[in-house]
VEXTI-8041 format. One line per field, with one value per residue (C-alpha): x, y, z; residue in three letters; residue number from 1. Coordinates in nm, 3 decimals. Layout:
BEGIN
px c(X, ...) $
py c(Y, ...) $
pz c(Z, ...) $
aa c(ALA, ...) $
i c(NUM, ...) $
END
This chain:
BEGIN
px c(3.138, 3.306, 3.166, 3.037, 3.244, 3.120, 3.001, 3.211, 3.350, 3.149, 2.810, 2.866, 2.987, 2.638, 2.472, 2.638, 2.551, 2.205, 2.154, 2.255, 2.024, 1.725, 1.780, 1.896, 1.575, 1.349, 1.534, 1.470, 1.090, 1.073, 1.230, 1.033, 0.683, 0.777, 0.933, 0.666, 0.442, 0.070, 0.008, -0.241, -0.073, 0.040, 0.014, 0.212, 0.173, 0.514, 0.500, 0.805, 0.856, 0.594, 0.763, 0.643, 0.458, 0.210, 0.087, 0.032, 0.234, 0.286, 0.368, 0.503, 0.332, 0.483, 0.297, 0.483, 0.338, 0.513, 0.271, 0.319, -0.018, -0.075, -0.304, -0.496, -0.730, -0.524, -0.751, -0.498, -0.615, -0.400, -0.508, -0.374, -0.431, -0.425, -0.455, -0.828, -0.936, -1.104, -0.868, -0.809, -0.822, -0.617, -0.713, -0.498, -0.555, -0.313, -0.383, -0.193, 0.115, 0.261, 0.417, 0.715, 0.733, 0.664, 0.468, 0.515, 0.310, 0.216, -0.071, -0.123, -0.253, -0.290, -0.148, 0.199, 0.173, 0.503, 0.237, 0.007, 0.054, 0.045, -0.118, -0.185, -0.380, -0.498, -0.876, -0.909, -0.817, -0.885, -0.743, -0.665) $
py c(6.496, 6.144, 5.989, 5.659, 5.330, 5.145, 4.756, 4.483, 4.260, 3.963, 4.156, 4.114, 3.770, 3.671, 3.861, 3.709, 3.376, 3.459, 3.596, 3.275, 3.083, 3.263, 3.290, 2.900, 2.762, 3.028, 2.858, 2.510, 2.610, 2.735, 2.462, 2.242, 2.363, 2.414, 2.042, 1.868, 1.653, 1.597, 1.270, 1.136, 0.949, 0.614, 0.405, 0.058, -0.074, -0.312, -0.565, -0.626, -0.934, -0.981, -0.933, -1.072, -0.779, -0.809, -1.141, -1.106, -1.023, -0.676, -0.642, -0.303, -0.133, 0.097, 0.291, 0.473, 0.742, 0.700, 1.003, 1.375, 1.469, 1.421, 1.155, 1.210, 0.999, 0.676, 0.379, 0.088, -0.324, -0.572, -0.915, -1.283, -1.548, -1.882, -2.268, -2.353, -2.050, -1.735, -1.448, -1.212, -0.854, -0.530, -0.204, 0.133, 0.489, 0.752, 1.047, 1.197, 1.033, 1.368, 1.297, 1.052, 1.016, 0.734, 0.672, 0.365, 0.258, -0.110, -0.360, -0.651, -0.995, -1.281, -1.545, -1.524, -1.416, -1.648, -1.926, -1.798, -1.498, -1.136, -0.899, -0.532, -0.303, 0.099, 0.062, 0.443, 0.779, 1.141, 1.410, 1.747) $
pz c(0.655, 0.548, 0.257, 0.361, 0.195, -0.098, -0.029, 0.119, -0.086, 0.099, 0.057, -0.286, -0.262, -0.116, -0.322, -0.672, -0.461, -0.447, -0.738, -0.929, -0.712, -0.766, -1.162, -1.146, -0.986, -1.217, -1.515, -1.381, -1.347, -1.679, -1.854, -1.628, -1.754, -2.083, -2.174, -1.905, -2.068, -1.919, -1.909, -1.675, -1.352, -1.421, -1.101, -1.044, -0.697, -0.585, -0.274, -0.082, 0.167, 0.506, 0.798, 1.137, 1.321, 1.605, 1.588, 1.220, 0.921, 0.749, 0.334, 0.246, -0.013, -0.280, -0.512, -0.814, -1.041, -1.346, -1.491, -1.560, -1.352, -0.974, -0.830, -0.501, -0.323, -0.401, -0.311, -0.299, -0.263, -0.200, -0.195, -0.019, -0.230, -0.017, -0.174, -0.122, 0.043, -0.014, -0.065, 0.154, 0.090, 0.254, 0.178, 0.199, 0.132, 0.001, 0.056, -0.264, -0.504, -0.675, -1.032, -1.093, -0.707, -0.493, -0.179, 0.075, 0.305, 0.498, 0.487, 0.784, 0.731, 1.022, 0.804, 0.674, 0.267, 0.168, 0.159, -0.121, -0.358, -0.319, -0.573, -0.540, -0.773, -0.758, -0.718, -0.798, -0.816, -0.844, -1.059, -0.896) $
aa c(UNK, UNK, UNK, UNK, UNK, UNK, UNK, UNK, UNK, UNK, UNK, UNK, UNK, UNK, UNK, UNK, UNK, UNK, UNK, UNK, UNK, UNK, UNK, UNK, UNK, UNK, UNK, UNK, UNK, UNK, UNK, UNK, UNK, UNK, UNK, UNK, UNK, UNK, UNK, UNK, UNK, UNK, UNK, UNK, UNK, UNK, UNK, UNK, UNK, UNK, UNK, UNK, UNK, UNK, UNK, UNK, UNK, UNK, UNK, UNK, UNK, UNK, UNK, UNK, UNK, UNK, UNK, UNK, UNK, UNK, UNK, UNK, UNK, UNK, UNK, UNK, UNK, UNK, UNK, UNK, UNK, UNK, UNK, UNK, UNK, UNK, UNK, UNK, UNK, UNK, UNK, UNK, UNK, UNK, UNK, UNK, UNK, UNK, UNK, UNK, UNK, UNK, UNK, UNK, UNK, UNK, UNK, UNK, UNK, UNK, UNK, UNK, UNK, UNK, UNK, UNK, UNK, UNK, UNK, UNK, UNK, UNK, UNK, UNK, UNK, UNK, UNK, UNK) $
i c(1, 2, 3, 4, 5, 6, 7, 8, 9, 10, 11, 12, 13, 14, 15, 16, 17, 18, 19, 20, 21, 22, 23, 24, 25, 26, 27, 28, 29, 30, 31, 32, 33, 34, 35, 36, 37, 38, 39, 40, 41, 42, 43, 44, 45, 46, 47, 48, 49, 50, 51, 52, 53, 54, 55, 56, 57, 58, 59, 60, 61, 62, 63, 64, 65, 66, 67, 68, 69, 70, 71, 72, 73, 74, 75, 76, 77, 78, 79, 80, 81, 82, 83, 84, 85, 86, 87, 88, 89, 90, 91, 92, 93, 94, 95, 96, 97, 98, 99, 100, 101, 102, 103, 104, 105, 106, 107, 108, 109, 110, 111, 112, 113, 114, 115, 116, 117, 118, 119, 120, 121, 122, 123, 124, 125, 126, 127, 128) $
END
């Protein structure tokens, strides 16, 4: 009976491959949770420039959470503030904003915003 041959040299080129990929990301993970601070999400909300869009205008919206914890539920306003008139208001949801991401989205007003002032601020959140 032939004895059968030992492992080909590529088998064990994958597997060395693998190897260091599994221990690399379990390393990253550790050192991860063990040098992660838990700080409670930090939101900033940032406007960009309205842009035409279906007979009105739309502002991209860009929330940041600058925390260590994630935020869900993210209740955005952002608001239109026009010379002698009432602001106007746009509301957005997100659903969640994971920690030191980002999230972008878009709000729509009728009347172009480079005529008044743009503010946006998180109305609320919820901790997971």
């Amino acid at each position: 009976m032939k004895k059968p041959a030992g492992k080909h040299p590529l088998e064990w080129a994958v597997f060395g491959v693998s190897l260091a990929l599994v221990l690399g990301l379990v390393g990253f993970l550790l050192y991860d949770a063990a040098t992660c601070a838990s700080a409670p999400p930090e939101l900033v909300v940032r406007l960009g420039r309205a842009v035409p869009s279906g007979g009105g205008y739309a502002v991209p919206v860009e929330v940041r959470n600058q925390g260590d914890e994630t935020a869900e539920g993210v209740h955005v306003e952002v608001a239109l503030e026009l010379p002698g008139q009432e602001a106007e208001r746009a509301d957005l949801d997100i659903a969640f904003v994971p920690r030191q991401s980002r999230r972008r989205a878009w709000v729509t007003f009728p009347v172009d915003p480079a005529a008044g002032r743009l503010t946006g601020r998180v109305l609320g959140y919820e901790v997971p």
